[in-house]
Backbone bond lengths (Angstrom), bond angles and torsions (degrees), N, CA, C in turn:
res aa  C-N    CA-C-N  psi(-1)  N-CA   C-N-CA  omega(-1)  CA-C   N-CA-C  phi
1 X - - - 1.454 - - 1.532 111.02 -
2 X 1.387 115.07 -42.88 1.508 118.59 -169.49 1.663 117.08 -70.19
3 X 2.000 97.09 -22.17 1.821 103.48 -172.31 1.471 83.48 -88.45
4 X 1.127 152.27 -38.76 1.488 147.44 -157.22 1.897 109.29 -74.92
5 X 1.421 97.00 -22.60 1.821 89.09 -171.96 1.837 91.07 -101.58
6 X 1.602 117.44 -24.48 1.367 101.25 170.40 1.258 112.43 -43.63
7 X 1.471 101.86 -78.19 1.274 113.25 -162.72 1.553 128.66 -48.99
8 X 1.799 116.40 -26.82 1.125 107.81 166.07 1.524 118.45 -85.15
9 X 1.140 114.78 10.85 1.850 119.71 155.73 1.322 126.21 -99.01
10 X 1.272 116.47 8.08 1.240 156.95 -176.58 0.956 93.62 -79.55
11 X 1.767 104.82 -94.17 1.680 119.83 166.07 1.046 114.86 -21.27
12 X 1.486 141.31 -69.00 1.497 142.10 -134.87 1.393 96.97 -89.69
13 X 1.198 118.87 -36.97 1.498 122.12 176.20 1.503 129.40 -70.69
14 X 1.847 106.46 -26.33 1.430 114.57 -179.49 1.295 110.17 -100.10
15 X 1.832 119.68 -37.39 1.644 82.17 -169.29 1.722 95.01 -126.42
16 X 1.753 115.73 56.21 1.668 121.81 159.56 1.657 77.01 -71.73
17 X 1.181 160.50 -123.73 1.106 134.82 -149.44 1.342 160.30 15.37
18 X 1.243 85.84 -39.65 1.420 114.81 166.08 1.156 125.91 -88.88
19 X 1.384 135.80 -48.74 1.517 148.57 134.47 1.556 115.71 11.48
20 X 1.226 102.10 84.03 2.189 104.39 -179.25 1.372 100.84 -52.72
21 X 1.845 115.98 -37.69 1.697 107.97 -145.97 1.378 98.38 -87.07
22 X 1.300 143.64 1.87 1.607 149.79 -179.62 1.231 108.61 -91.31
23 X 0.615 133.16 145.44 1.538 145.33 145.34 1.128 128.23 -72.94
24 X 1.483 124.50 173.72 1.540 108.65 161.91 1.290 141.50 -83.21
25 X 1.192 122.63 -13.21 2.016 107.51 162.80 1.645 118.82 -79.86
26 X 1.457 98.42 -20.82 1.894 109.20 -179.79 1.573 81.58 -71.40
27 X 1.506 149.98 -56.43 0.747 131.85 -119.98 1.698 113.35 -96.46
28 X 1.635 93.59 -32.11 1.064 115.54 165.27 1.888 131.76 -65.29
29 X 1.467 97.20 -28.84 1.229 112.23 144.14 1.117 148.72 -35.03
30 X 1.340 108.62 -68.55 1.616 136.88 154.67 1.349 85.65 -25.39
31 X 1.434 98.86 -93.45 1.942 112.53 -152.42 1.618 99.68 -47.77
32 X 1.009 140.41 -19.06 1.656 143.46 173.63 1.424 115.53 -53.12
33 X 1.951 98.81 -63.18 0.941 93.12 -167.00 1.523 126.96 -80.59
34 X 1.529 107.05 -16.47 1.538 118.65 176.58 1.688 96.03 -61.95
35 X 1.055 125.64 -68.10 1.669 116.76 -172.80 1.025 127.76 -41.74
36 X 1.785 99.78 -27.89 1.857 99.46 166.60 1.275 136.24 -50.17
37 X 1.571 89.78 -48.06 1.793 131.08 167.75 1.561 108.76 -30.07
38 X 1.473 74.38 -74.23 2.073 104.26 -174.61 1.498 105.11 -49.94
39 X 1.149 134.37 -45.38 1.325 138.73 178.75 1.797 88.65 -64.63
40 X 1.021 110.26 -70.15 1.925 107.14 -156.10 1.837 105.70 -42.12
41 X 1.517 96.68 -26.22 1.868 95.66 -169.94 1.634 98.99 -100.76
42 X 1.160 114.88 42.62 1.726 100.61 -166.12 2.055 87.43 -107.97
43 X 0.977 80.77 -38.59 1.870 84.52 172.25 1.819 110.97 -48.56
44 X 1.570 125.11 -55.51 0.724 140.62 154.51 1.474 132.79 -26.13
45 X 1.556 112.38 -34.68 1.071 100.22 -160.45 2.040 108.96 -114.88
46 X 1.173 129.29 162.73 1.311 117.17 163.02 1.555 130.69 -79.88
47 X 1.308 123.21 -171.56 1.318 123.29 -147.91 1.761 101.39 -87.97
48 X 1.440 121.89 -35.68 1.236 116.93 165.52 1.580 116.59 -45.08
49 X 1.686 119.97 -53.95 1.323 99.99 163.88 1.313 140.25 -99.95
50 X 0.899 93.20 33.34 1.521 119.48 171.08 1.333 99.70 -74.92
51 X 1.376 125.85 -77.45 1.123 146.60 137.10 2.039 119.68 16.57
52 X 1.259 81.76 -62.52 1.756 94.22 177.05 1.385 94.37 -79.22
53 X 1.204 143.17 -71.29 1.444 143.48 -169.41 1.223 104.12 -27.94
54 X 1.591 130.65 -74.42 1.503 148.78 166.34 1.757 98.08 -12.51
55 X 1.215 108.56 -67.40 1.536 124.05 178.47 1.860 106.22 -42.37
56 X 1.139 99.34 -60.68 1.489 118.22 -167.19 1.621 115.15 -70.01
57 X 1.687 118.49 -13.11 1.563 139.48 142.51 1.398 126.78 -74.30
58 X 0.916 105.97 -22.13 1.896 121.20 -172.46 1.707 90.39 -94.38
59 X 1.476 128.34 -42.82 1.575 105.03 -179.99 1.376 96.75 -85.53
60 X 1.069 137.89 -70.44 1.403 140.70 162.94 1.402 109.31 8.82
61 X 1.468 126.24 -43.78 1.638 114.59 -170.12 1.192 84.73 -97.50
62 X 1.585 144.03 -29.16 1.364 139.55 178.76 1.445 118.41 -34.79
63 X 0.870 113.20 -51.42 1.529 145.20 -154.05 1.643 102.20 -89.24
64 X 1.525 109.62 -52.61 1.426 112.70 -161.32 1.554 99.16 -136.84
65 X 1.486 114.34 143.71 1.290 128.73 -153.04 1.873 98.48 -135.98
66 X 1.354 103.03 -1.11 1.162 94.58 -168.10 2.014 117.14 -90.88
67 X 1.518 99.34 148.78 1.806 91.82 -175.34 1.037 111.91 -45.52
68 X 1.683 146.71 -88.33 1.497 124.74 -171.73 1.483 134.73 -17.57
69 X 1.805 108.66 -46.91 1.396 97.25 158.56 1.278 142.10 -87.25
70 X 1.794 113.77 -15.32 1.387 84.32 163.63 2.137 118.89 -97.91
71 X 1.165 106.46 9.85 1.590 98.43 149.34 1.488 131.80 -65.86
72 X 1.952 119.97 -34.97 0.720 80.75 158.99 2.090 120.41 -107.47
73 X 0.636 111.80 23.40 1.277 115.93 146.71 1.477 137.24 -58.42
74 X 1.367 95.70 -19.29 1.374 102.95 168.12 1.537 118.53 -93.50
75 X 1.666 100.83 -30.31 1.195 109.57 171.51 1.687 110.53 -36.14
76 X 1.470 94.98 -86.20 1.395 133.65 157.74 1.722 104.02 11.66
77 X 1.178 100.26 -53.26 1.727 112.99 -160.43 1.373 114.49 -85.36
78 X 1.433 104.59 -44.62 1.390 123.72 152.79 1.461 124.39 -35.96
79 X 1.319 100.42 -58.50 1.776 93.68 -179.58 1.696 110.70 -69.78
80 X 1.458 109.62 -30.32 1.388 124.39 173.03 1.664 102.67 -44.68
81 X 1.485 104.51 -56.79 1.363 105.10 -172.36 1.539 118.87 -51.50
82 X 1.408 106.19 -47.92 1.417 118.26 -179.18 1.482 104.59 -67.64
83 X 1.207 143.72 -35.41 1.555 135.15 -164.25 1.399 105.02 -90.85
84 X 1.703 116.70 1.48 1.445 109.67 -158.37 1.825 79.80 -104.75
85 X 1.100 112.32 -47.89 1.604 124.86 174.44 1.326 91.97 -42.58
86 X 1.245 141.34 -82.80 1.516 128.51 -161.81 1.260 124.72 -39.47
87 X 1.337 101.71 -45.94 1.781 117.97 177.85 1.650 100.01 -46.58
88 X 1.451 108.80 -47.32 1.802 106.21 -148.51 1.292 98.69 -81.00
């Protein structure tokens, strides 16, 4: 269950980019609101996908340069930071 909802936030986050029929504020949207998501389940999840997520922010800013995503991308990292601290 946990590799199946990564990966389709994965998706939604890597290729709204790709998407001819969007535009850019719908599009930017998209990728917004999945990271919100992704942040809310990061508590949830263990350090292997933790791991992939990290991955799945690092192309994510590749790709897109714009403020909404990397705020919440930063978000994103943040909670990473804090859930990685608990583990240790």
């Amino acid at each position: 269950m946990k590799n199946n909802l990564d990966i389709r936030f994965c998706v939604y986050i890597l290729y709204t980019c790709s998407w001819r029929i969007m535009k850019g504020y719908l599009r930017i949207q998209v990728r917004v609101n999945a990271l919100l998501c992704l942040g809310e389940l990061v508590p949830r999840l263990d350090k292997v996908l933790i791991s992939e997520i990290l991955q799945t922010l690092r192309r994510c800013t590749a790709v897109d340069h714009s403020a909404p995503t990397l705020m919440c991308t930063l978000n994103v990292a943040g909670v990473v930071y804090k859930q990685v601290t608990v583990f240790t």
